[in-house]
VOTIKOL-656152 format. One record per residue (C-alpha): residue in one letter; x, y, z. Coordinates in steps of 0.2 Angstrom, whole numbers, padded with zeros to 4 digits, always signed. Layout:
// residues N
AXYZ
...
This chain:
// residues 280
X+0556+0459+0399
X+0554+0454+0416
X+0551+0468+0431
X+0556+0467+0450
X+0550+0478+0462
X+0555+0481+0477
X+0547+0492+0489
X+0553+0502+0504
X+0542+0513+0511
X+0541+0528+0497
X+0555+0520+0486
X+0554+0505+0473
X+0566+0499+0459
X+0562+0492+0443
X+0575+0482+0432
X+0573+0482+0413
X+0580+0466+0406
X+0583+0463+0389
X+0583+0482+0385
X+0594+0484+0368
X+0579+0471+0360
X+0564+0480+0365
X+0552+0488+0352
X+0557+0506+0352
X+0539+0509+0348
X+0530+0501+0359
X+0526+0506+0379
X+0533+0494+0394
X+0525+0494+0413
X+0531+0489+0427
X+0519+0477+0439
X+0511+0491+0451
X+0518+0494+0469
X+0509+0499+0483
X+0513+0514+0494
X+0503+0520+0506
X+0489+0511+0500
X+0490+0517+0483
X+0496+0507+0468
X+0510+0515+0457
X+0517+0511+0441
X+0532+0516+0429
X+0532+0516+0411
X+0543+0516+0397
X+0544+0519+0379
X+0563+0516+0372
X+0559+0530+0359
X+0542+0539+0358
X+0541+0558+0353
X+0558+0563+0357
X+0565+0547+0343
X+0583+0550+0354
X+0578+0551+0371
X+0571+0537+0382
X+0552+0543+0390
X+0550+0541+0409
X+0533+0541+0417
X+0526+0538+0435
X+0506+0533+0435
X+0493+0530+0448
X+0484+0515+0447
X+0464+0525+0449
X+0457+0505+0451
X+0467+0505+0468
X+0458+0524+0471
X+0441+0530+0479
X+0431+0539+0466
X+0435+0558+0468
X+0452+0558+0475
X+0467+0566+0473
X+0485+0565+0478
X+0498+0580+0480
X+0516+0570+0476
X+0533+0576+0477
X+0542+0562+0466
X+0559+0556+0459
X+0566+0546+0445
X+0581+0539+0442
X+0589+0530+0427
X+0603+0523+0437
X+0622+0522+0433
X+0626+0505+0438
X+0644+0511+0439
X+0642+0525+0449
X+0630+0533+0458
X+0636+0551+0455
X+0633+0548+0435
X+0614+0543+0438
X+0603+0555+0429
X+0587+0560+0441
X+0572+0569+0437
X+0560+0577+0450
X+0543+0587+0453
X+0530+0591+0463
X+0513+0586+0454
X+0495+0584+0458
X+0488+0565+0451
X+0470+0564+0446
X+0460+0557+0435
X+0464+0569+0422
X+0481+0568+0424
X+0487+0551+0430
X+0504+0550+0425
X+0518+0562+0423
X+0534+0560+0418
X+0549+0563+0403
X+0549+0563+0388
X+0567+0565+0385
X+0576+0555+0402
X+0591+0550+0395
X+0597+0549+0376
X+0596+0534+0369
X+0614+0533+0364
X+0620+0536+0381
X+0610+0525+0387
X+0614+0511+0376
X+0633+0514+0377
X+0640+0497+0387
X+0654+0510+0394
X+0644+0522+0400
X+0635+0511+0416
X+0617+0510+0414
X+0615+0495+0402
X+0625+0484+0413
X+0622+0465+0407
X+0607+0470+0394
X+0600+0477+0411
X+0594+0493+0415
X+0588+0500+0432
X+0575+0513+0436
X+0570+0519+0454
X+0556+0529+0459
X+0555+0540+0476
X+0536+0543+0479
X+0532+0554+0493
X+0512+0559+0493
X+0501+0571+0506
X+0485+0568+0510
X+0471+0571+0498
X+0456+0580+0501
X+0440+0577+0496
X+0435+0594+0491
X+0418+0589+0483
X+0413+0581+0502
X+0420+0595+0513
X+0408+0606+0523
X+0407+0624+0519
X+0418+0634+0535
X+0426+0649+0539
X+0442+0652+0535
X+0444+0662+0552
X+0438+0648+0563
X+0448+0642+0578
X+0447+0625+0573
X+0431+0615+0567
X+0430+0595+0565
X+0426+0590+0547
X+0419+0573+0544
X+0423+0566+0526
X+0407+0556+0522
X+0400+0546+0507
X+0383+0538+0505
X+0392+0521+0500
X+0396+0510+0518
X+0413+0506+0513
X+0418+0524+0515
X+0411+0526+0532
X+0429+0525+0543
X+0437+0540+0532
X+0448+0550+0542
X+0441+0564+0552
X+0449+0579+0546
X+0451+0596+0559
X+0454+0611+0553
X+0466+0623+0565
X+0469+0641+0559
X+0463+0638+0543
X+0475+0622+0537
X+0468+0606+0537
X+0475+0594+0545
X+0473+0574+0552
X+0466+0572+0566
X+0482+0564+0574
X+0493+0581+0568
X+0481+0592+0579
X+0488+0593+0592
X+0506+0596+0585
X+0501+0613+0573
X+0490+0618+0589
X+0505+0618+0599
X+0518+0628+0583
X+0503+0643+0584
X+0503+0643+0601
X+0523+0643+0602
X+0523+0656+0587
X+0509+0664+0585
X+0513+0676+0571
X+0520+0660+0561
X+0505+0661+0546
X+0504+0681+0547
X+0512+0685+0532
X+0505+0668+0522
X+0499+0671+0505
X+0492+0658+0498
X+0474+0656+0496
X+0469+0640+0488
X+0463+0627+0502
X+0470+0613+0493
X+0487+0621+0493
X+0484+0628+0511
X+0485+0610+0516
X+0500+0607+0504
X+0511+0618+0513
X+0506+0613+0532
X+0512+0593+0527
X+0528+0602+0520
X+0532+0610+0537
X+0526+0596+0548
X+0537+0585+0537
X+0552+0598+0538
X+0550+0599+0558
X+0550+0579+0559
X+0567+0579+0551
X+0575+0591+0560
X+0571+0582+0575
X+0583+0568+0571
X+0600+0567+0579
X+0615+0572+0568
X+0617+0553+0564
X+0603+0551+0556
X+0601+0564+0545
X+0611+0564+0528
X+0618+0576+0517
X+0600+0573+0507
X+0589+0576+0520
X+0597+0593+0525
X+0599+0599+0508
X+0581+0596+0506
X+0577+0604+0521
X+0587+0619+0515
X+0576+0619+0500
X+0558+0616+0510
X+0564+0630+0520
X+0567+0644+0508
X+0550+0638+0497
X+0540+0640+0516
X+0547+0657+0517
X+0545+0664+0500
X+0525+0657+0503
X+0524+0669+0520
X+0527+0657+0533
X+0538+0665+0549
X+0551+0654+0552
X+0568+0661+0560
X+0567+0649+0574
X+0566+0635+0561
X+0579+0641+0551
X+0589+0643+0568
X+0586+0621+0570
X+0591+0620+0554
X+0609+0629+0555
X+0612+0621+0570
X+0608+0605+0561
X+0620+0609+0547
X+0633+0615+0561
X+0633+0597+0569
X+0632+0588+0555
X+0651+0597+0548
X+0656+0593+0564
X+0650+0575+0564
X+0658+0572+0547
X+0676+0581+0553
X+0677+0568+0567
X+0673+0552+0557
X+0687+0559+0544
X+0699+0563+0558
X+0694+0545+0567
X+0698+0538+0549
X+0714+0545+0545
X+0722+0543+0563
């Protein structure tokens, strides 16, 4: 069996050769890819609990970790349809990677007869193709962080570690309660001054998750920023998505949601002239 990966910034694809001869017992991993100076992994087992279904896992590679971390990752699995895209079965989640829980996954994908079918597009010349999306947050390490107020202005927070390697961490700043990078201070400073009431009616508690939802709207504002062309149909149905879980959690965020029909507004427009363009 031979793997190729092939990074692109949070995506990587791994090709299964040989696939109908593998052990169905046995586990298969990929070589590890590195994003965002972590080391990733897929593994497969062609039948494992569920003996019809094939079992997906993503799993952090803790040699390519400092002791104590943790990652916050939105990722995305995909057994693709080498036929057609449409037909490709994806699997997603949000999930914390740790020590104690370095991979998560699927059981049950894809069943094993789908996937074996040489009609139905995913064993394509004894091949089949998998892709994960990765997306991670910055992880905090809770066990180093200075005791603070919840209800302080904003206090700097230096990470530090008795060992000399650890020495350059990143300096973290806490504004309004989030922790933040020191390079996304400016930026959240400037959303509570512009909307003051926006974490008024926030309800969650837990710091780690705190931070969790201040990297979701940073990440949501970043893409609404694009121009019409750049965004897909992806990103804004993602950003549809992101909004809604921002509100539900307390954030105030109608001058967001107003970006963001605006956006979609453009984007109609945007796809009715390239159609009209096409057809005349």
């Amino acid at each position: 069996m031979t793997s190729i990966t092939n990074p692109c910034d949070k995506k990587f694809a791994w090709v299964v050769k040989n696939f109908s001869s593998l052990q169905l017992q046995d586990c298969y991993v990929s070589v590890p890819v590195l994003i965002r100076d972590v080391k990733w992994r897929l593994f497969v087992y062609p039948e494992e609990n569920n003996g019809d279904h094939l079992s997906l896992y993503l799993q952090v590679d803790f040699e390519s970790m400092p002791c104590g971390w943790r990652k916050y990752t939105q990722f995305r699995l995909t057994v693709v349809n080498q036929l057609s895209e449409q037909y490709s079965v994806k699997r997603e989640g949000p999930k914390w990677f740790d020590k104690k829980a370095p991979e998560w996954g699927w059981g049950d994908m894809i069943p094993l007869t789908k996937l074996n079918d040489i009609n139905s597009g995913f064993l394509v010349n004894g091949e089949v193709m998998i892709v994960a999306e990765v997306e991670t947050f910055e992880a905090i390490r809770t066990s180093q962080v200075e005791k603070i107020s919840d209800d302080s202005e904003w206090t700097v927070l230096d990470y530090y570690s008795s060992s000399e390697e650890d020495k350059d961490d990143d300096v973290t700043v806490v504004v309004k309660g989030f922790h933040v990078l020191e390079s996304q201070v400016n930026q959240v400073k400037e959303i509570f001054e512009k909307h003051p009431d926006l974490a008024s009616n926030f309800k969650v508690k837990n710091q780690n998750l705190k931070n969790v939802y201040m990297g979701v709207l940073l990440d949501l504002i970043k893409t609404l920023r694009k121009s019409p062309k750049e965004l897909t149909e992806e990103d804004l149905n993602l950003a549809v998505s992101r909004l809604s879980d921002l509100t539900k959690a307390g954030f105030m965020l109608d001058w967001l949601n107003q970006k963001l029909v605006k956006a979609l507004e453009k984007q109609r427009v945007l796809v009715q002239t390239l159609r009209s363009e096409i057809l005349n």
